[in-house]
Z-matrix of the N, CA and C atoms (Angstrom, degrees):
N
C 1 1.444
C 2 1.523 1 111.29
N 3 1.529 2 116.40 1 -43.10
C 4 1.424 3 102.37 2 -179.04
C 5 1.267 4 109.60 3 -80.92
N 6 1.205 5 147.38 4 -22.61
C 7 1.391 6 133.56 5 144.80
C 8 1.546 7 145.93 6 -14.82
N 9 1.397 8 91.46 7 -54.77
C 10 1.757 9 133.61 8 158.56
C 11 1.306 10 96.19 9 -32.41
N 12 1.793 11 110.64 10 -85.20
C 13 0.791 12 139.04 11 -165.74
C 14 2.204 13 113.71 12 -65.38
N 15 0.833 14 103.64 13 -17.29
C 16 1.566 15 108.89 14 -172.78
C 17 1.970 16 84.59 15 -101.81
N 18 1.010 17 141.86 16 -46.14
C 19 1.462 18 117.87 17 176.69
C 20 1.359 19 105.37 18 -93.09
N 21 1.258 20 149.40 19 22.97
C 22 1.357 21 151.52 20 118.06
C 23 1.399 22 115.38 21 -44.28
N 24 1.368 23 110.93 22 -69.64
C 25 1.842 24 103.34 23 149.55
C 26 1.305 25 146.68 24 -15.16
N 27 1.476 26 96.26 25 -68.30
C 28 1.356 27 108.20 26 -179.95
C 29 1.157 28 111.87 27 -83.90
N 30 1.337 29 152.91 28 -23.19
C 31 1.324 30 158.30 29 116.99
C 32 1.505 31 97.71 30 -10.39
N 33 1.410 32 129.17 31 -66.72
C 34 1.514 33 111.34 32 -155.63
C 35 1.857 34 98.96 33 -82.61
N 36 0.914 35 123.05 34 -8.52
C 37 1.459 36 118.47 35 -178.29
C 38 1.573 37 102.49 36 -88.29
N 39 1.204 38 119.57 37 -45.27
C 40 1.465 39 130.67 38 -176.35
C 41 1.754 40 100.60 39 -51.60
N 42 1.308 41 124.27 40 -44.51
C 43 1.145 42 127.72 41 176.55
C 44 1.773 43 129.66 42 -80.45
N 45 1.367 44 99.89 43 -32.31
C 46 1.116 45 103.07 44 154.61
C 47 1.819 46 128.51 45 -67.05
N 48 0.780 47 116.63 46 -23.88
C 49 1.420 48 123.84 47 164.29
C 50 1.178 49 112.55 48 -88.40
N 51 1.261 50 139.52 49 -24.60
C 52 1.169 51 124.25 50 163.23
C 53 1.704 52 120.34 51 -65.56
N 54 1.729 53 94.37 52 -24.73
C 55 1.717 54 101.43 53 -168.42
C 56 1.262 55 95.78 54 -71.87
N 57 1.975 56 134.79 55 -27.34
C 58 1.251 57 109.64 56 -156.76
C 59 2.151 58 102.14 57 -112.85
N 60 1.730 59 92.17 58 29.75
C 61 1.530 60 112.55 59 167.43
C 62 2.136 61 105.10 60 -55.64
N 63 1.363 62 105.98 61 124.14
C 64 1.549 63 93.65 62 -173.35
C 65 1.961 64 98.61 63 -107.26
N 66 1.148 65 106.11 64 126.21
C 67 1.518 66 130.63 65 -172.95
C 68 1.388 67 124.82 66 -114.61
N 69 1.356 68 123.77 67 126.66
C 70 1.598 69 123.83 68 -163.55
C 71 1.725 70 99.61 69 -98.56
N 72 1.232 71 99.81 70 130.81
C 73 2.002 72 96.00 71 -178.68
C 74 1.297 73 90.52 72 -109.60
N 75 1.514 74 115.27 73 155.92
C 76 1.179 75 130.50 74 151.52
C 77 1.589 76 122.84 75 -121.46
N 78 1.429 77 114.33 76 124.75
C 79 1.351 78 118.84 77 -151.98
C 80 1.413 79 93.74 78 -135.56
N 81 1.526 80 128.19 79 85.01
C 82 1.279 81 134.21 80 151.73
C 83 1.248 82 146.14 81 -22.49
N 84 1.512 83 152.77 82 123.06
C 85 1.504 84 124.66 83 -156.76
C 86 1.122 85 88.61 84 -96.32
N 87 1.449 86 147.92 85 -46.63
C 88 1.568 87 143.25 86 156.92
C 89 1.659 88 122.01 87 -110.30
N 90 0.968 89 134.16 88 136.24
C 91 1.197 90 124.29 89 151.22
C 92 1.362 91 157.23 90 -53.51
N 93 1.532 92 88.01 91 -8.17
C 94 1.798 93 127.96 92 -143.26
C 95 1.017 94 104.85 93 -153.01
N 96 1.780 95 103.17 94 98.62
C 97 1.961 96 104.83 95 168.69
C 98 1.213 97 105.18 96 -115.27
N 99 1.633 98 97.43 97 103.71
C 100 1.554 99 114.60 98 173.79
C 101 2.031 100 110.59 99 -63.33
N 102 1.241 101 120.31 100 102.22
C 103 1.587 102 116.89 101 175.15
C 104 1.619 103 105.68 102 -50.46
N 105 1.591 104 98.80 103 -41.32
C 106 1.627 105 84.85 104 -145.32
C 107 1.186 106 130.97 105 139.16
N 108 1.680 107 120.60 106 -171.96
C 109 1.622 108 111.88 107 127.37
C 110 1.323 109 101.61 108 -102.65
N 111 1.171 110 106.86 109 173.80
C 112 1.938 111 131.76 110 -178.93
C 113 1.031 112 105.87 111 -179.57
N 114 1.833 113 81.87 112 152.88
C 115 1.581 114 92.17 113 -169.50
C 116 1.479 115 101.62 114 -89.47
N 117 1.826 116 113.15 115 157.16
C 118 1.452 117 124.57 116 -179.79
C 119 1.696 118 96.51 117 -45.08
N 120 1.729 119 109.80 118 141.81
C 121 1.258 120 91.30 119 177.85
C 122 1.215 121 115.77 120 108.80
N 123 0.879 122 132.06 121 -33.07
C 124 1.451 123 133.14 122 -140.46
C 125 2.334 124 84.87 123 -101.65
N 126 1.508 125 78.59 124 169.79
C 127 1.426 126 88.03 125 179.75
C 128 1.794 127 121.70 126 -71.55
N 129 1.151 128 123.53 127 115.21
C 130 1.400 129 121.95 128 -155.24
C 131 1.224 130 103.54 129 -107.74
N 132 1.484 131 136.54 130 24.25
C 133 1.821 132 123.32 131 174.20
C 134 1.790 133 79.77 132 -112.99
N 135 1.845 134 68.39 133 149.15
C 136 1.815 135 107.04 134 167.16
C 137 1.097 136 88.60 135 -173.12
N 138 1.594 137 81.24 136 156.47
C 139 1.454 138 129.32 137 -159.78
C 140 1.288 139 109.06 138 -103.47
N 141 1.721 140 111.93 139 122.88
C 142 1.765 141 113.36 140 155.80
C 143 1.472 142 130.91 141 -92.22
N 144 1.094 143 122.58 142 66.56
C 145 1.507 144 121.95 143 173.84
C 146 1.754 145 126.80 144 -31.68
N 147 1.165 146 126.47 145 133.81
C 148 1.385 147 164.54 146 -150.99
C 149 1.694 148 113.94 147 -138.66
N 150 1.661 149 96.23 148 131.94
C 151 1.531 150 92.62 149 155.61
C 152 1.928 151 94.31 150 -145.16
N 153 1.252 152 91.09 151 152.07
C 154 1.818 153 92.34 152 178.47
C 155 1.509 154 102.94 153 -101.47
N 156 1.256 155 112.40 154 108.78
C 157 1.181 156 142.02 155 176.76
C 158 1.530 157 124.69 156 -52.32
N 159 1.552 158 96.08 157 -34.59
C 160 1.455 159 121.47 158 -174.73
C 161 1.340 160 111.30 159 -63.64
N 162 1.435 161 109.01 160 -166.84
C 163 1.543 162 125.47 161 -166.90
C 164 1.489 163 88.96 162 -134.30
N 165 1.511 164 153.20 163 11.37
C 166 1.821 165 154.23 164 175.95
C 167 1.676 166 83.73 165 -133.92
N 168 1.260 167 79.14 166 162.89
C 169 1.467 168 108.94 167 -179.43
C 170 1.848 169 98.26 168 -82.87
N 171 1.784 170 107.96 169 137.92
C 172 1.166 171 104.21 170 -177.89
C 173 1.735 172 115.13 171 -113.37
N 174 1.249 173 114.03 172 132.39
C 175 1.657 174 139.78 173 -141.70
C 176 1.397 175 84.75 174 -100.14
N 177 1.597 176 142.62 175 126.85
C 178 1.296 177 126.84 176 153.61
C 179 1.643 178 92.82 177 -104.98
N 180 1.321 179 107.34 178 119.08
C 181 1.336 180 112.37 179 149.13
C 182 1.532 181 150.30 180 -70.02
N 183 0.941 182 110.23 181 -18.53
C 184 1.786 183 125.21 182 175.32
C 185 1.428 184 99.48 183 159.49
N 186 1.520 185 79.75 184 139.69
C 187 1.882 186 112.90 185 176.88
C 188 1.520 187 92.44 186 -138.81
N 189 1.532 188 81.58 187 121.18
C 190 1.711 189 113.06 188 169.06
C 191 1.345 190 124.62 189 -149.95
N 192 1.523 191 105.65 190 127.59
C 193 1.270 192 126.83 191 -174.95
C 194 1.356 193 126.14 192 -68.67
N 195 1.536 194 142.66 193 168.59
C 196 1.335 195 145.17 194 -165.57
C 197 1.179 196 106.07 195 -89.65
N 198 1.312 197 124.92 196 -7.96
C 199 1.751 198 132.39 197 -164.34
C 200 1.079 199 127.93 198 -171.92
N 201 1.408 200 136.38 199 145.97
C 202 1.488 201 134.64 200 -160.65
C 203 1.416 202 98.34 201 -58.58
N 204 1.037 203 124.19 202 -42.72
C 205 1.202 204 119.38 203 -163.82
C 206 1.869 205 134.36 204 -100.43
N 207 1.582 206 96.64 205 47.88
C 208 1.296 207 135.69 206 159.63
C 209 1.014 208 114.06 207 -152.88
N 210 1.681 209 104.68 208 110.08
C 211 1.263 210 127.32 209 153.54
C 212 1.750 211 146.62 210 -50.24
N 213 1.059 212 115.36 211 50.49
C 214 1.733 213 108.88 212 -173.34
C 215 1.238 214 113.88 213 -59.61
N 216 1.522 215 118.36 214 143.98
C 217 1.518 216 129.93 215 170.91
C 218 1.466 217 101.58 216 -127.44
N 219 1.371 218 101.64 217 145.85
C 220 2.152 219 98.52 218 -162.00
C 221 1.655 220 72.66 219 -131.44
N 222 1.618 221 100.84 220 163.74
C 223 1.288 222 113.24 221 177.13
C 224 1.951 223 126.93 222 -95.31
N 225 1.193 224 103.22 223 107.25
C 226 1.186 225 117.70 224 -168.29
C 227 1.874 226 113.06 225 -44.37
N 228 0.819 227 128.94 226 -50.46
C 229 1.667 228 116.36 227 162.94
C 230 1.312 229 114.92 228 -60.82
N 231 1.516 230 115.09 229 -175.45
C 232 1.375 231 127.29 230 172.83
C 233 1.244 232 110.53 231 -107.75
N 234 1.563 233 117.62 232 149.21
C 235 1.513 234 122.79 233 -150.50
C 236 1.626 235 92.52 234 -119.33
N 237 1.378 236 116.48 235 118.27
C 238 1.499 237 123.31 236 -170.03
C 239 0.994 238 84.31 237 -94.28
N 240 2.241 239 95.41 238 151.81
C 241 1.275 240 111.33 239 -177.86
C 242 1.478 241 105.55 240 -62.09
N 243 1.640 242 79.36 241 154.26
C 244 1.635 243 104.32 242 174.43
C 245 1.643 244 119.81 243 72.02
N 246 1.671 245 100.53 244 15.17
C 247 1.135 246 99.27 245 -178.72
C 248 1.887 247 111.00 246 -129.43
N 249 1.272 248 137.03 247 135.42
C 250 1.264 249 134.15 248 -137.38
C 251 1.699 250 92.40 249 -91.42
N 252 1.364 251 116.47 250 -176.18
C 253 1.380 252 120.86 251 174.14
C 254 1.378 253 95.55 252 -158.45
N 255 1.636 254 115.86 253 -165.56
C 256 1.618 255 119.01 254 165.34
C 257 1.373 256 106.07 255 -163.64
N 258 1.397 257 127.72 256 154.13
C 259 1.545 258 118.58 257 -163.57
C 260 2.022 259 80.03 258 -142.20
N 261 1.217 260 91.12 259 109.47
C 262 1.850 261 109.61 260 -179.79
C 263 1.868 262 98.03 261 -79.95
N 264 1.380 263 77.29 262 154.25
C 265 1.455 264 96.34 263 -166.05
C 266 1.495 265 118.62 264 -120.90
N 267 1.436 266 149.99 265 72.34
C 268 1.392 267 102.70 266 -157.82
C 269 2.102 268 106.79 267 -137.91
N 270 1.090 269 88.69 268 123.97
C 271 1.805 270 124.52 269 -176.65
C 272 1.550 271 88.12 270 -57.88
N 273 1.845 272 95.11 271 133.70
C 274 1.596 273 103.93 272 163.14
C 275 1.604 274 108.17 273 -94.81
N 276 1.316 275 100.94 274 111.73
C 277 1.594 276 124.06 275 -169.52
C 278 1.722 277 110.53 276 -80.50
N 279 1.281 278 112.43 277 12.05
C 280 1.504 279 121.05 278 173.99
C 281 1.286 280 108.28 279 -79.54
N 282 1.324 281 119.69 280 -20.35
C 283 1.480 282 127.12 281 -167.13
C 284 1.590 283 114.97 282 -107.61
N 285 1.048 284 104.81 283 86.89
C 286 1.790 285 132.94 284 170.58
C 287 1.376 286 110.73 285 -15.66
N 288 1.220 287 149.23 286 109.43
C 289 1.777 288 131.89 287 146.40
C 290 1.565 289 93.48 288 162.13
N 291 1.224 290 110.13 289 -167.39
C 292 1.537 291 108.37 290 172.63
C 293 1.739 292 124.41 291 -92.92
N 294 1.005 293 118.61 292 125.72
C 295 1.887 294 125.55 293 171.27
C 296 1.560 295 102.91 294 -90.99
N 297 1.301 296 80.05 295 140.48
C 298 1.968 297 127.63 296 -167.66
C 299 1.420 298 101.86 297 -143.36
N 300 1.369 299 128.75 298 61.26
C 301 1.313 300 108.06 299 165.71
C 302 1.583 301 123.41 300 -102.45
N 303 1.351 302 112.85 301 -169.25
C 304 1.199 303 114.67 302 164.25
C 305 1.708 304 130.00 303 -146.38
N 306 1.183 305 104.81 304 134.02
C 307 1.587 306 93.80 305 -167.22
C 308 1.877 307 102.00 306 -124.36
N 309 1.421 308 98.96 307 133.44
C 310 1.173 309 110.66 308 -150.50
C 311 2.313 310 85.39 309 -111.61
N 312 1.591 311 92.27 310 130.89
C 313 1.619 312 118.95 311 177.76
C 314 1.088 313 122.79 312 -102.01
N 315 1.392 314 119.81 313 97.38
C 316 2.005 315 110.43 314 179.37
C 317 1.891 316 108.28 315 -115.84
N 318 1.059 317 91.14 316 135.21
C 319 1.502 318 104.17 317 -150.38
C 320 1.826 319 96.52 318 -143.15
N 321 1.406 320 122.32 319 160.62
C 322 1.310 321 118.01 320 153.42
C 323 1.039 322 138.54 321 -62.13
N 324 1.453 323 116.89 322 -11.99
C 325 1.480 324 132.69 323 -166.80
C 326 1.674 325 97.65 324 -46.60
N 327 1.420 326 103.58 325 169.30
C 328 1.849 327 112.36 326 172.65
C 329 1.404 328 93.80 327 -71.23
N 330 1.206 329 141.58 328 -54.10
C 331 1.520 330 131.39 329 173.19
C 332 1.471 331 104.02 330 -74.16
N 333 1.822 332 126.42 331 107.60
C 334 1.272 333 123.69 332 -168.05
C 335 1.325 334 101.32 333 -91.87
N 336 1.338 335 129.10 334 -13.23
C 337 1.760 336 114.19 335 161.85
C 338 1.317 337 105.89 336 -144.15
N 339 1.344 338 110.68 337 147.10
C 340 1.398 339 124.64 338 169.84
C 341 1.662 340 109.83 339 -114.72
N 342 1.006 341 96.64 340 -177.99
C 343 1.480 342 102.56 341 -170.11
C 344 1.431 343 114.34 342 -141.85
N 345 1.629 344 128.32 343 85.76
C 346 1.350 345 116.38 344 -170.01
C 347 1.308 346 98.98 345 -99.82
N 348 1.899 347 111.81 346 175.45
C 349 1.591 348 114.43 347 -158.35
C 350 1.811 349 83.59 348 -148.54
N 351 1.384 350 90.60 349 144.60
C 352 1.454 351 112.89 350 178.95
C 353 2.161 352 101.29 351 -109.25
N 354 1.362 353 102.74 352 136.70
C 355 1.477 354 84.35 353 163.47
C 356 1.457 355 112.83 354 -148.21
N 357 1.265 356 140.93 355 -162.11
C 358 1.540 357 154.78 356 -177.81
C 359 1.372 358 122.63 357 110.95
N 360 1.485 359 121.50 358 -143.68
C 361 1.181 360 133.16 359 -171.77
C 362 1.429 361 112.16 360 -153.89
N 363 1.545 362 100.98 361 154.38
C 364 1.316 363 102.44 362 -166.75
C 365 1.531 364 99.36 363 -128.64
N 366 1.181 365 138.10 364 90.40
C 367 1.636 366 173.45 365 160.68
C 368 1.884 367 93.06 366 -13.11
N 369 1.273 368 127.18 367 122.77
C 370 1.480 369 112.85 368 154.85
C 371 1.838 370 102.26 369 -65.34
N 372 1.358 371 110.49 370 158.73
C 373 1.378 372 123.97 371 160.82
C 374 1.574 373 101.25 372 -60.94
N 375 1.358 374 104.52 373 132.85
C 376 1.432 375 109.47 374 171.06
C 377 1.982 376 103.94 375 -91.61
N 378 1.612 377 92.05 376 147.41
C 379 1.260 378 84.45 377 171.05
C 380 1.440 379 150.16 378 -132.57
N 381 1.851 380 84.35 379 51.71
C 382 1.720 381 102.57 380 128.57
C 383 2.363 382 94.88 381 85.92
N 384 1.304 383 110.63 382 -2.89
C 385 1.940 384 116.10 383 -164.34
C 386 1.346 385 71.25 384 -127.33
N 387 2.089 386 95.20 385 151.86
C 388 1.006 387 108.12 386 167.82
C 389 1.407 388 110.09 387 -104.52
């Protein structure tokens, strides 16, 4: 019986310390910034909005994209819980066809990377003679 009772204990302490473990969430408002179409040219930053969900302050460590030609900018402080951030994004829109990228987030959060995706098309300028 006191056995029982002595890893009943340690079981409930083991868990209680785990409950007061402090963890940074990252909780995205989309994952997915659909552009569109647009025309070549056109203005190519957008924004991925964030809120840290957690109860620790959340650390983004590097955001990096699939290709030279998306730019990510991550936010240089740490984003206390319950408080939002945004990690800008912005596609060189000189280059004609459709974008599929992906930009990859490593952070402390309990999910240590996510993976957001940019997509659409980028329109030549029409030119305008019949």
């Amino acid at each position: 019986m006191k056995k029982i009772v002595l890893v009943l204990f340690v079981a409930m302490i083991g868990l209680s310390v785990k409950a007061q473990e402090k963890t940074a969430k990252i909780e995205f408002k989309t994952e997915t910034v659909d552009y569109g179409e647009i025309a070549k040219g056109s203005d190519g930053i957008r924004v991925f909005e964030f809120t840290n969900t957690g109860n620790a302050p959340l650390i983004i460590s590097n955001v990096r994209s699939s290709c030279g030609c998306t730019i990510p900018k991550k936010p240089e402080d740490p984003i206390m819980p319950g408080k939002t951030g945004e990690i800008q994004v912005k596609y060189d829109t000189n280059r004609v066809g459709p974008i599929r990228k992906a930009i990859t987030v490593t952070s402390n959060a309990d999910t240590p990377t996510k993976i957001l995706k940019i997509k659409g098309e980028i329109k030549a300028a029409s030119s305008g003679t019949k």
